[in-house]
GUGU-683659 format. One line per field, with one value per atom (N, C-alpha, C): atom name; residue in one letter; chain; residue number from 0; x, y, z. Coordinates in steps of 0.001 Angstrom, whole numbers. Atoms other than C-alpha are relative to their C-alpha. Layout:
BEGIN
atomo (CA|...)
residuo (A|...)
cadena (A|...)
num (NUM|...)
xx (X|...)
yy (Y|...)
zz (Z|...)
***
This chain:
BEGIN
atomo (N|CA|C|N|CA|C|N|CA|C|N|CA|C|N|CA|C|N|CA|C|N|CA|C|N|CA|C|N|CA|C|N|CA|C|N|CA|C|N|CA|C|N|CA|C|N|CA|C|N|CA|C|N|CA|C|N|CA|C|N|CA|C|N|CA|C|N|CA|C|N|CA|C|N|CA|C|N|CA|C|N|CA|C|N|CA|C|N|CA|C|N|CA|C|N|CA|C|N|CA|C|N|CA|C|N|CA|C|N|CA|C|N|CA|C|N|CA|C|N|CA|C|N|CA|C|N|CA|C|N|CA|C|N|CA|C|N|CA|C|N|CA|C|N|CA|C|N|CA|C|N|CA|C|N|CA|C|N|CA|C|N|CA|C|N|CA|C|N|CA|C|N|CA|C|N|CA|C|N|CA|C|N|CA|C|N|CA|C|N|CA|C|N|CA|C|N|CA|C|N|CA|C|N|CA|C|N|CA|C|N|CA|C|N|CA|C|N|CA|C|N|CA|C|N|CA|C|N|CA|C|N|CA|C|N|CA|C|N|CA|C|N|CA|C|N|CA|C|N|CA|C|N|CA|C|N|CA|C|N|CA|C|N|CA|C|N|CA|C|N|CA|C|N|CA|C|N|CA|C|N|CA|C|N|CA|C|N|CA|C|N|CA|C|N|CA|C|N|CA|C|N|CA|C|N|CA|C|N|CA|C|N|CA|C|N|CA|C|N|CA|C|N|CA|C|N|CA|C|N|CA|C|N|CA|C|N|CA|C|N|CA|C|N|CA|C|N|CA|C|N|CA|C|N|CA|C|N|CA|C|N|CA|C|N|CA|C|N|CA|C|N|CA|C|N|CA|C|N|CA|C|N|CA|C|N|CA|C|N|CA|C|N|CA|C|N|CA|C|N|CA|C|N|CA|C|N|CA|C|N|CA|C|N|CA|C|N|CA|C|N|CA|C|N|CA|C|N|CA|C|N|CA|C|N|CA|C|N|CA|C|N|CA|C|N|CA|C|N|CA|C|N|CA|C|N|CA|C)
residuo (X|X|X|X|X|X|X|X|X|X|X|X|X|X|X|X|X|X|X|X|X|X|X|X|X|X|X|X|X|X|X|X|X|X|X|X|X|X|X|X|X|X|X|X|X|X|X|X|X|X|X|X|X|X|X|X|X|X|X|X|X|X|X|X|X|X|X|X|X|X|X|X|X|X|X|X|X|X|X|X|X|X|X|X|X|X|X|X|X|X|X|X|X|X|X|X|X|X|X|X|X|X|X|X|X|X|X|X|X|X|X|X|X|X|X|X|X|X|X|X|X|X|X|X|X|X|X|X|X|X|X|X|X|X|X|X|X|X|X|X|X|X|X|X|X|X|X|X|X|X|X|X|X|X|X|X|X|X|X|X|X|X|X|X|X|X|X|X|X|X|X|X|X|X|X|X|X|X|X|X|X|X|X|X|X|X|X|X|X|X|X|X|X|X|X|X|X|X|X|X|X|X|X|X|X|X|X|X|X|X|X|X|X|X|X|X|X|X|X|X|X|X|X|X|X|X|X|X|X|X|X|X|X|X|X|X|X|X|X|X|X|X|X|X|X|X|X|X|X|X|X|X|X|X|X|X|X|X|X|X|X|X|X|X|X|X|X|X|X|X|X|X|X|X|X|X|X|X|X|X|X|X|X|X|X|X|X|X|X|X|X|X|X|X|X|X|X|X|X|X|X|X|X|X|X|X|X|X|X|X|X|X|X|X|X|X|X|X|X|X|X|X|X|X|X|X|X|X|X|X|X|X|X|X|X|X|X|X|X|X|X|X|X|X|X|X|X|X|X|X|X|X|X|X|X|X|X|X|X|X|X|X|X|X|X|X|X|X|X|X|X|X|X|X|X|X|X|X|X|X|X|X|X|X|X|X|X|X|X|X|X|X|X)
cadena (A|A|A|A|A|A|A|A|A|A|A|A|A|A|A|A|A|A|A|A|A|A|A|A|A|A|A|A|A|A|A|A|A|A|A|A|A|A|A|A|A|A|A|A|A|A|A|A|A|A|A|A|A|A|A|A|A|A|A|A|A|A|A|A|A|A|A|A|A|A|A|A|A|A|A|A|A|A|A|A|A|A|A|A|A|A|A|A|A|A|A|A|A|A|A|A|A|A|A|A|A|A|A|A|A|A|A|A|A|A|A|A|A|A|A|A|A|A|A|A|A|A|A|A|A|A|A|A|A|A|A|A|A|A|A|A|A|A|A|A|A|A|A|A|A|A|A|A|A|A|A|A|A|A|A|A|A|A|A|A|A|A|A|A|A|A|A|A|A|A|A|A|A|A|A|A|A|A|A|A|A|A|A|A|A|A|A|A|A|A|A|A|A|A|A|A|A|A|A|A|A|A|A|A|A|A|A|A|A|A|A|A|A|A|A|A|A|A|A|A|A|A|A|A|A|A|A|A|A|A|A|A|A|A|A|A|A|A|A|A|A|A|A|A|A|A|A|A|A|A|A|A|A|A|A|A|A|A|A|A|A|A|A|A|A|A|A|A|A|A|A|A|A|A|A|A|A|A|A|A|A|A|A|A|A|A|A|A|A|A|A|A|A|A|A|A|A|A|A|A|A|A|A|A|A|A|A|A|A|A|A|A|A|A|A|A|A|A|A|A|A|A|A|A|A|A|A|A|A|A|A|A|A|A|A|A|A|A|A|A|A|A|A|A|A|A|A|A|A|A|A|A|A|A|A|A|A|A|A|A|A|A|A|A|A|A|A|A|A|A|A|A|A|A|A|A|A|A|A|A|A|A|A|A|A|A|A|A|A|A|A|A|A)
num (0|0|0|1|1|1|2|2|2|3|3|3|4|4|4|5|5|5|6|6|6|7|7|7|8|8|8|9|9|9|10|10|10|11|11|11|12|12|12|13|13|13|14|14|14|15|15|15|16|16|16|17|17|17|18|18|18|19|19|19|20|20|20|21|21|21|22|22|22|23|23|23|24|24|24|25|25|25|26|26|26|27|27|27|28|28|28|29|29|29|30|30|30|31|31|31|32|32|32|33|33|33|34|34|34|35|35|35|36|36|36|37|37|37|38|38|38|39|39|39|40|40|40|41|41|41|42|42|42|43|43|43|44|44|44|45|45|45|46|46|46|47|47|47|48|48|48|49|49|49|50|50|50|51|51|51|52|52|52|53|53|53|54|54|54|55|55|55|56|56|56|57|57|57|58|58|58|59|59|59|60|60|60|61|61|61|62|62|62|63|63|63|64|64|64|65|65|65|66|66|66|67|67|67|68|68|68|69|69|69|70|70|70|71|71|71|72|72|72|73|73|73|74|74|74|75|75|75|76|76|76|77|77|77|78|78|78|79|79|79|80|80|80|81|81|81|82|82|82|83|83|83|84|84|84|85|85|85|86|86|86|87|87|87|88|88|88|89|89|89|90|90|90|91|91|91|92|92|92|93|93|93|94|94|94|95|95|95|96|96|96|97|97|97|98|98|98|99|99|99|100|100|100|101|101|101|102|102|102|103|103|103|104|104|104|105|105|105|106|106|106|107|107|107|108|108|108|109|109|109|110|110|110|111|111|111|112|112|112|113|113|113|114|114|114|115|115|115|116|116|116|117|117|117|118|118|118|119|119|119|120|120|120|121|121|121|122|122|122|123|123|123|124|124|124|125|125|125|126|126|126|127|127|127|128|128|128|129|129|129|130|130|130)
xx (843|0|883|-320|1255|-510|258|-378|598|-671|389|-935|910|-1062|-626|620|-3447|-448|-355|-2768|-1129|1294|-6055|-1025|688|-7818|633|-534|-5351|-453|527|-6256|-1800|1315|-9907|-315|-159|-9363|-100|-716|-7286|-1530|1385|-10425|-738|1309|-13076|171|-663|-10851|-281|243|-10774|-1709|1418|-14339|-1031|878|-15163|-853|1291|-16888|1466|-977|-14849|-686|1390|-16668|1339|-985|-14049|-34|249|-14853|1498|-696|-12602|146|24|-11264|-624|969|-13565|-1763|855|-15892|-336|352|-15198|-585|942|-16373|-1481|1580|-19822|-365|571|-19427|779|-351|-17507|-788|760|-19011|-746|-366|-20991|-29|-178|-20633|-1202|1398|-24365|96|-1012|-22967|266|-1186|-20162|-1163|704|-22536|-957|1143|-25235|772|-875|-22301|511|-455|-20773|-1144|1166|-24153|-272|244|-24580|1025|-576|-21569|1345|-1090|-19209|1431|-1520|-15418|613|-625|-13959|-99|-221|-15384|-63|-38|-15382|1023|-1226|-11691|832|-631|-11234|-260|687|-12623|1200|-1019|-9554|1574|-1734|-5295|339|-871|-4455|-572|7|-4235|893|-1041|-3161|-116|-107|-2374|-454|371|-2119|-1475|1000|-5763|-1017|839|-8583|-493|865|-9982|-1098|1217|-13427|-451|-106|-13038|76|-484|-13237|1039|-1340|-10460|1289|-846|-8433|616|53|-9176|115|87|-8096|394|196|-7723|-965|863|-10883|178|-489|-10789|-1244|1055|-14314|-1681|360|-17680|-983|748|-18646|-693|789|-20134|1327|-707|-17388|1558|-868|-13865|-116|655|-14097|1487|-595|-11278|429|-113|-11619|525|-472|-11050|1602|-1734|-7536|479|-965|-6462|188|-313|-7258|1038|-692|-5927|1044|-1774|-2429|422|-694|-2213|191|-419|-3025|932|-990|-1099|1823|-1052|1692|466|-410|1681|409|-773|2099|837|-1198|4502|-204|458|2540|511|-409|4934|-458|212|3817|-1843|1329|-72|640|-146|1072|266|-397|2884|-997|900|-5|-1193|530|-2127|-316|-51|-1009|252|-77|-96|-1544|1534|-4090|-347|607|-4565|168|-531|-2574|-828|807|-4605|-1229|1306|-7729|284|294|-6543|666|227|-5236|-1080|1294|-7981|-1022|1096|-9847|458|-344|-7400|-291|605|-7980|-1619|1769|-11794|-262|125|-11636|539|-289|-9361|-832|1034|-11326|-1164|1384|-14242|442|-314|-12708|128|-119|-11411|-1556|1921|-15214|-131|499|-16204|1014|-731|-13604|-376|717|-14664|-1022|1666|-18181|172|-66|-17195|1018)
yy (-1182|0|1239|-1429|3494|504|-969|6213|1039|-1181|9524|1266|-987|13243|-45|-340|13871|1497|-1168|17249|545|-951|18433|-140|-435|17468|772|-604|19320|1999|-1082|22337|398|-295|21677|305|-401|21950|1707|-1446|25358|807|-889|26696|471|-208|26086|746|-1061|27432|1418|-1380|30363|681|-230|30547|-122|277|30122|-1239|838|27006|-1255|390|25404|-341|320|23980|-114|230|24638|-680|972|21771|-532|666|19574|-1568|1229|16366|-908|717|14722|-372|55|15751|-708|818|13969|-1099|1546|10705|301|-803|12467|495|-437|14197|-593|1453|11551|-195|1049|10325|-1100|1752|6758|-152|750|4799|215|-93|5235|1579|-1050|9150|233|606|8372|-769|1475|5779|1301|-850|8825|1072|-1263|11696|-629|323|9485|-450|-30|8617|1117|-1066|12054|910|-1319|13667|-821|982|10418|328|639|9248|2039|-1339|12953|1019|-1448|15331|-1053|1106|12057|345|238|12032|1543|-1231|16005|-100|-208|15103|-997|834|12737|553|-458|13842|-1132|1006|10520|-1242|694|8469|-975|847|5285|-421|238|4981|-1803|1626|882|-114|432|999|276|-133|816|1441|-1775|4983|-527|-267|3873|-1106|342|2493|915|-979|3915|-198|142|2095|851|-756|4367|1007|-1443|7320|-228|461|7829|1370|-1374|10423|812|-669|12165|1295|-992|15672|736|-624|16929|-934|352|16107|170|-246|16671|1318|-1941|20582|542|-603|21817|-1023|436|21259|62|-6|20032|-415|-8|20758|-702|1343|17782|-765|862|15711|412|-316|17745|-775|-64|17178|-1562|991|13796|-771|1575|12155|867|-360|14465|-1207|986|11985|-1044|960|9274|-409|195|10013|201|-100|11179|-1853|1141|7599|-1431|1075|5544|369|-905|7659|-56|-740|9275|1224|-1260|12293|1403|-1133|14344|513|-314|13842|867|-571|14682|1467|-1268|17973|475|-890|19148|-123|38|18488|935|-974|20226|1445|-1409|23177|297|-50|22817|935|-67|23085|1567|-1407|25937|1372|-986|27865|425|273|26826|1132|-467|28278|1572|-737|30963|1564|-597|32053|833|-304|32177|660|-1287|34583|1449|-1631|37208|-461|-535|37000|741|-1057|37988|1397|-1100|40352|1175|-984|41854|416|-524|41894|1115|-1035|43655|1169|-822|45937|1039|-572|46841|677|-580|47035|865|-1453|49554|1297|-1285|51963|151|-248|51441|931|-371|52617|1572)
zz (0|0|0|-460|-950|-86|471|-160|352|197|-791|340|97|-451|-1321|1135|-2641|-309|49|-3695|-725|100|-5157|897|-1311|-1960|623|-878|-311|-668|706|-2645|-10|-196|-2104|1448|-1620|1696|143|-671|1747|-746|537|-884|704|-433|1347|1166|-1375|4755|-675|577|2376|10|318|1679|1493|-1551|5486|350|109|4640|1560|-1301|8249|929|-1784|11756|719|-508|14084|1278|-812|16347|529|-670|18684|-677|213|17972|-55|-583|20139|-749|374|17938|-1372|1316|14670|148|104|15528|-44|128|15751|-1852|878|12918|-1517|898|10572|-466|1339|7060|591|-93|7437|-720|1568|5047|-1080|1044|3969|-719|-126|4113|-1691|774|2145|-1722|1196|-566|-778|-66|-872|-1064|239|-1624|-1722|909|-4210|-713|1663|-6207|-553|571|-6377|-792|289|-6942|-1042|9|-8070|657|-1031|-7003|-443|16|-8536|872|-1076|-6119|800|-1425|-3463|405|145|-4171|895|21|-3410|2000|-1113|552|1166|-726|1658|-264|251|1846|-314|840|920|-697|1080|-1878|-304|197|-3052|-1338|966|-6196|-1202|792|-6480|-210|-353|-5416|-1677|1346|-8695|225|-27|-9281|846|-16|-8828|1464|-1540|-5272|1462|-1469|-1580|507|-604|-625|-272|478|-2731|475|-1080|-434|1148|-1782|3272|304|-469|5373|-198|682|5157|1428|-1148|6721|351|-368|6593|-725|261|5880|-1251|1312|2367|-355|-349|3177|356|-334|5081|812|-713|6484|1054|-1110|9966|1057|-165|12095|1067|-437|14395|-617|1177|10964|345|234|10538|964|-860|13951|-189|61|13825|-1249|1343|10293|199|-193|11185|1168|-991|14508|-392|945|12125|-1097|1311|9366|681|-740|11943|758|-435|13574|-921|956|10338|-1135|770|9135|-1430|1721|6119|250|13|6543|-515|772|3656|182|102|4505|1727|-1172|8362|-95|-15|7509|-716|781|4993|1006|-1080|7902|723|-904|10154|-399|674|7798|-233|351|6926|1333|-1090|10274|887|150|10929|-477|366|8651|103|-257|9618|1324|-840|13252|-239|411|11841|-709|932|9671|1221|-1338|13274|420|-873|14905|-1358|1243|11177|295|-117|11868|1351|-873|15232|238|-471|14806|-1014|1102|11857|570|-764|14171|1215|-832|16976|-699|489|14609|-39|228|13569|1227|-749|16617|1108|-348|17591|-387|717|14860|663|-258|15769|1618|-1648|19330|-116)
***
C-alpha cells in the first residue's frame, strides 16, 4: 500500500478554509461528525469518485480509481472542512509515518486556526470603529 497526499484534496481543503466554509470543532468531535458509510454511498451517487476524491489527503495509487479504498484520510464532511477531521488524520497520518499527509495536515490546520485569529481580529477591529 502506498499512499500519498493527494494534492487536489489538499487544494480543495485550503479553498473552502478560504471561503469560510470550516466547523471549528474539537477532535472529540469527529467521531460524531464523521461520514458513514451510507454518508459516504449517498455523496458518491450524487456527486461520483472525482469530487469524493477532493474530501480525503491521501491516496493510493495501487488501489482501482473507482473504489473507496483508494481514499483515506478524510478531513471533513462533504459541506465543510471540519477541524476535528484535521487534527485527527495528522495523529493518524503522523503515527504511520505518512509524513507528507502529516505535515499538509497540520499546515491545513494551521490555517484553519489561523484564519480564526484574522476573523476575530477583523471583528474587533469593527467594533472599535463602531465605538
Amino acid at each position: 500500500m502506498t499512499v500519498k497526499l493527494n494534492k487536489h484534496a489538499l487544494s480543495h481543503a485550503r479553498a473552502l478554509v478560504g471561503k469560510g466554509k470550516v466547523v471549528r470543532d474539537s477532535r472529540d468531535d469527529w467521531s460524531e461528525a464523521a461520514p458513514t458509510a451510507d454518508e459516504e454511498n449517498t455523496f458518491l451517487k450524487r456527486h461520483g469518485f472525482a469530487e469524493y476524491s477532493q474530501w480525503f489527503l491521501g491516496v493510493d495509487d495501487e488501489k482501482s480509481e473507482d473504489t473507496k479504498g483508494r481514499y483515506s484520510f478524510p478531513y471533513g464532511d462533504f459541506r465543510s472542512v471540519r477541524r476535528g477531521g484535521v487534527i485527527s488524520l495528522e495523529s493518524r497520518a503522523s503515527q504511520n509515518n505518512h509524513d507528507d499527509i502529516a505535515k499538509a495536515s497540520k499546515a491545513l490546520l494551521e490555517l484553519i486556526d489561523g484564519d480564526e485569529t484574522s476573523d476575530d481580529a477583523a471583528q474587533e477591529k469593527a467594533h472599535a470603529k463602531k465605538n
